[in-house]
GUPA-732676 format. One line per 8 residues: number of its first residue (from 1); their letters; for each residue x, z, y of C-alpha. Coordinates in Angstrom, 1 decimal. Example, Ala and Ser with C-alpha at 12.3 -4.5 7.8 and 13.67 -1.06 7.14 Angstrom:
2
1) AS) 12.3:7.8:-4.5; 13.7:7.1:-1.1
END
This chain:
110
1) XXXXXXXX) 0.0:0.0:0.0; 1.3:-1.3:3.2; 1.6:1.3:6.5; -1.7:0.2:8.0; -3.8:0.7:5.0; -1.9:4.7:4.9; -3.4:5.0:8.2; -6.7:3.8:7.4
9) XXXXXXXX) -6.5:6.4:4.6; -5.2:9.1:6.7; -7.7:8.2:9.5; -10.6:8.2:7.2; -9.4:11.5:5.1; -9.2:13.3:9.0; -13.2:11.9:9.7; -14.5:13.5:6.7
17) XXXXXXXX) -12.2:16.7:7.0; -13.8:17.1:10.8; -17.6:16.4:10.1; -17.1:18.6:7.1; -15.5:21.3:9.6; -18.7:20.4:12.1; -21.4:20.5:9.1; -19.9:24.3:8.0
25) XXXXXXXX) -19.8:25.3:11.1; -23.2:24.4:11.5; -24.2:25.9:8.7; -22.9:29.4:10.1; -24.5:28.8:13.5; -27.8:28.9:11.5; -26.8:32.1:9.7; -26.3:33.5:12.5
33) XXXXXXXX) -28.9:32.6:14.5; -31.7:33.8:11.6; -29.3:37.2:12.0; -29.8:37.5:15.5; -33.3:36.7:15.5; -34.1:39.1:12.2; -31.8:42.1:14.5; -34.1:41.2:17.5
41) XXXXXXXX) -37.1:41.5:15.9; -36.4:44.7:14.1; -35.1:46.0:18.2; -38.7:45.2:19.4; -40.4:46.8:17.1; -38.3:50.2:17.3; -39.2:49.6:21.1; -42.7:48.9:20.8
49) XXXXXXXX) -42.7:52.1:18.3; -41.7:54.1:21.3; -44.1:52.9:23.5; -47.0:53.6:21.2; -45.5:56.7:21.0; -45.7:57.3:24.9; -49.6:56.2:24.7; -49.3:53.2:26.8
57) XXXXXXXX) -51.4:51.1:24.3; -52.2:48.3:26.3; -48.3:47.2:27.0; -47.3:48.4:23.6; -50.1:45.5:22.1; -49.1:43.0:24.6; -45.5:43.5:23.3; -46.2:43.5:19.6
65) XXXXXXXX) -48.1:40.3:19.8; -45.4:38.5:21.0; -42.8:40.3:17.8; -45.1:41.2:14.9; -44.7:37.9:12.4; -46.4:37.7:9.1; -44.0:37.1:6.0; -45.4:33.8:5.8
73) XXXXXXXX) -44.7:32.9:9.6; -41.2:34.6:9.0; -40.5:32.0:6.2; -42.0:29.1:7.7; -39.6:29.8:10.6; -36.8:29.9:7.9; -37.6:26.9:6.1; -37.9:25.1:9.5
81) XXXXXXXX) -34.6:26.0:10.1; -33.1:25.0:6.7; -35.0:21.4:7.3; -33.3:21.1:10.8; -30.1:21.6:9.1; -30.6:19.4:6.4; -31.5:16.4:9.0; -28.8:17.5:11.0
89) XXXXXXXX) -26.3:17.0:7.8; -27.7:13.6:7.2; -27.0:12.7:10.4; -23.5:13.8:10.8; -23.4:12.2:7.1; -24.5:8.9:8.4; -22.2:9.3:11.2; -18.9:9.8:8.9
97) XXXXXXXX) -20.1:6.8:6.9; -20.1:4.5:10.2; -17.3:5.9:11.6; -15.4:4.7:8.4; -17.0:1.2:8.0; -15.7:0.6:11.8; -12.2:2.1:10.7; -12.0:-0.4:7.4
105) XXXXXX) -13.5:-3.4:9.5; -10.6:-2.8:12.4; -7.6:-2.6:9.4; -5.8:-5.6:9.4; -6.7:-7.3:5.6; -4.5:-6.7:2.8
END
């Protein structure tokens, strides 16, 4: 193999070792996001405990209709999430893919 066709190979070995660095990296923004959102939820409701607690009913309701999710809202959230993150692998899939048919169509022919 001639030194342009190592650099095709070397080029195309650094696109999919990036948008496999981008997809993981992804993949923990998601984590952490559900993380957040399952710590934030669980911070409201300790809150909304206390203001129950302090007999202001009306603000503690308005607050805990904004928080209190069902399990089946919770997992519809979740799965909405994994779905965005599967589309968003396709796409960075289908972006590798034409990112390496560009490369192999600029090589020079062996």
């Amino acid at each position: 193999m001639d030194d342009a066709g190592l650099d095709v190979g070397r080029l195309a070995g650094e696109i999919s070792r990036a948008h496999e660095r981008l997809a993981g990296t992804r993949r923990e923004l998601v984590a952490a996001t559900d993380a957040l959102s399952d710590h934030e939820r669980r911070a409201k409701v300790e809150n909304a405990d206390t203001l129950l607690e302090a007999k202001n009913e009306r603000t503690a309701s308005l607050y805990l209709e904004g928080i209190l999710d069902t399990p089946e809202h919770a997992e519809l959230v979740s799965a909405k999430r994994r779905m965005e993150l599967a589309h968003y692998e396709a796409r960075l899939e289908v972006e590798r893919l034409e990112l390496l048919v560009r490369l192999l169509e600029a090589s020079p022919r062996a």
